[in-house]
C-alpha positions as CSV (number, residue, x, y, z in Angstrom):
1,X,80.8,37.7,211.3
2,X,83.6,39.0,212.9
3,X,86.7,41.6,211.6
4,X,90.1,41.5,212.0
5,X,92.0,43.9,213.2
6,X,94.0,44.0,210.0
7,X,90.9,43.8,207.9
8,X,89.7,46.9,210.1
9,X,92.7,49.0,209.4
10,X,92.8,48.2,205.8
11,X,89.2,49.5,205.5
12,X,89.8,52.7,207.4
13,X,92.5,53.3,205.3
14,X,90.9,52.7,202.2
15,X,88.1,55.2,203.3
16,X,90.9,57.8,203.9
17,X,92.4,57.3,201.3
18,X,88.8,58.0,199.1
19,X,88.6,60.8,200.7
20,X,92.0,62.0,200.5
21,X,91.9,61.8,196.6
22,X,88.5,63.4,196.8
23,X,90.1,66.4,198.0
24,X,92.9,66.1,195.9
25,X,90.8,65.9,193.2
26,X,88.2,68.8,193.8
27,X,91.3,71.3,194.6
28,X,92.7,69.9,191.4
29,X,89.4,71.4,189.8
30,X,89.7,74.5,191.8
31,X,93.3,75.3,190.6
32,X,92.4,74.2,187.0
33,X,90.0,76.8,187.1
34,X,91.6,79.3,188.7
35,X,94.4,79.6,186.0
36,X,92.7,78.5,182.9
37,X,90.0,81.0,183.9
38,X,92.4,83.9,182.8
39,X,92.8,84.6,179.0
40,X,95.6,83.4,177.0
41,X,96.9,87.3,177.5
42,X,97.1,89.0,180.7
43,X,96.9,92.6,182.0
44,X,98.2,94.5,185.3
45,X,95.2,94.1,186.5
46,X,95.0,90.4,186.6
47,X,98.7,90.4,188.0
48,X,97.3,92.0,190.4
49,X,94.9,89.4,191.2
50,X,97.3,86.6,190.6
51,X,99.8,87.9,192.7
52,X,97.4,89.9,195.3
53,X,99.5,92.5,195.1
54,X,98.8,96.3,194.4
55,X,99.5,97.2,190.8
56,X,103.4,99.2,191.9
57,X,104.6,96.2,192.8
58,X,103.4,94.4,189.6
59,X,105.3,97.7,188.1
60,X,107.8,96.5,189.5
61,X,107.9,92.8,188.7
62,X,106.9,93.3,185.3
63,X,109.9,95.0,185.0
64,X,112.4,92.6,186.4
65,X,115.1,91.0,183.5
66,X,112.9,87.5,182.5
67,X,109.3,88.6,183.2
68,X,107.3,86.9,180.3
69,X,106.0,89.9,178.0
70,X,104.1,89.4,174.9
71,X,106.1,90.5,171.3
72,X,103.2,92.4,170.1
73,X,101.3,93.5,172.5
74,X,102.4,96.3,175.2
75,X,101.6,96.1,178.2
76,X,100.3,91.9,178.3
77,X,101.7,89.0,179.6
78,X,101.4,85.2,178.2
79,X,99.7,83.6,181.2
80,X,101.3,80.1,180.9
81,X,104.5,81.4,180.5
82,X,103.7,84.1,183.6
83,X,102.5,81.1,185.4
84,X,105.7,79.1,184.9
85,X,107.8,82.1,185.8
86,X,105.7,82.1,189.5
87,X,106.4,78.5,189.3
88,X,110.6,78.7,188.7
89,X,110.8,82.2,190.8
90,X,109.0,80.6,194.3
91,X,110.7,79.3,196.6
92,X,109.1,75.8,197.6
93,X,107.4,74.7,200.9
94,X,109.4,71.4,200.6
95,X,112.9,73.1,200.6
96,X,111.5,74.6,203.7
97,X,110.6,71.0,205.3
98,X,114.2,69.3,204.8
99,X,115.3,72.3,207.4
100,X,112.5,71.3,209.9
101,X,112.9,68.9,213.5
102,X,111.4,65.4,211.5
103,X,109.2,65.7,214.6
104,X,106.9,68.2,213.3
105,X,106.2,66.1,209.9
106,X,105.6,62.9,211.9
């Protein structure tokens, strides 16, 4: 029996791409995890964690005009809303990518 070269290629891809969306998958998992492991209300010290920093620089972002703060609670932080505000206050890899030689992405 003998394989094309076309039938070759689509086979290697097909394994790549099984265990591209392997990885995707487990890291998927990982992050999952890794947020949804905190509780619904956060402290300094899990800012700290999240943004391994030391706690006077989560002073100080805390403190900055928009920071997600819980109503009722002093001092704790709604940690979807805290992990949105990381989300709409980064700046993105992929901003950084449209200002790169294409010959570094391929």
């Amino acid at each position: 029996m003998q394989i094309s070269i076309d039938e070759l290629k689509a086979k290697l891809l097909e394994e790549n791409l099984k265990d591209l969306f392997v990885e995707a998958y487990e890291q998927g998992l990982r992050d999952g995890q890794e947020k949804y492991g905190y509780p619904d209300l956060l402290t300094k010290r899990d800012l700290v964690k999240i943004f391994q920093v030391k706690e006077p620089t989560v002073n100080k972002i805390v403190a900055t005009p928009g920071f997600p703060k819980s109503k009722f609670v002093k001092a704790r932080y709604p940690r979807d809303e805290v992990f949105k505000w990381i989300r709409e206050n980064s700046v993105l890899a992929d901003g950084l990518a449209q200002n790169m030689p294409k010959k570094v992405f391929g």
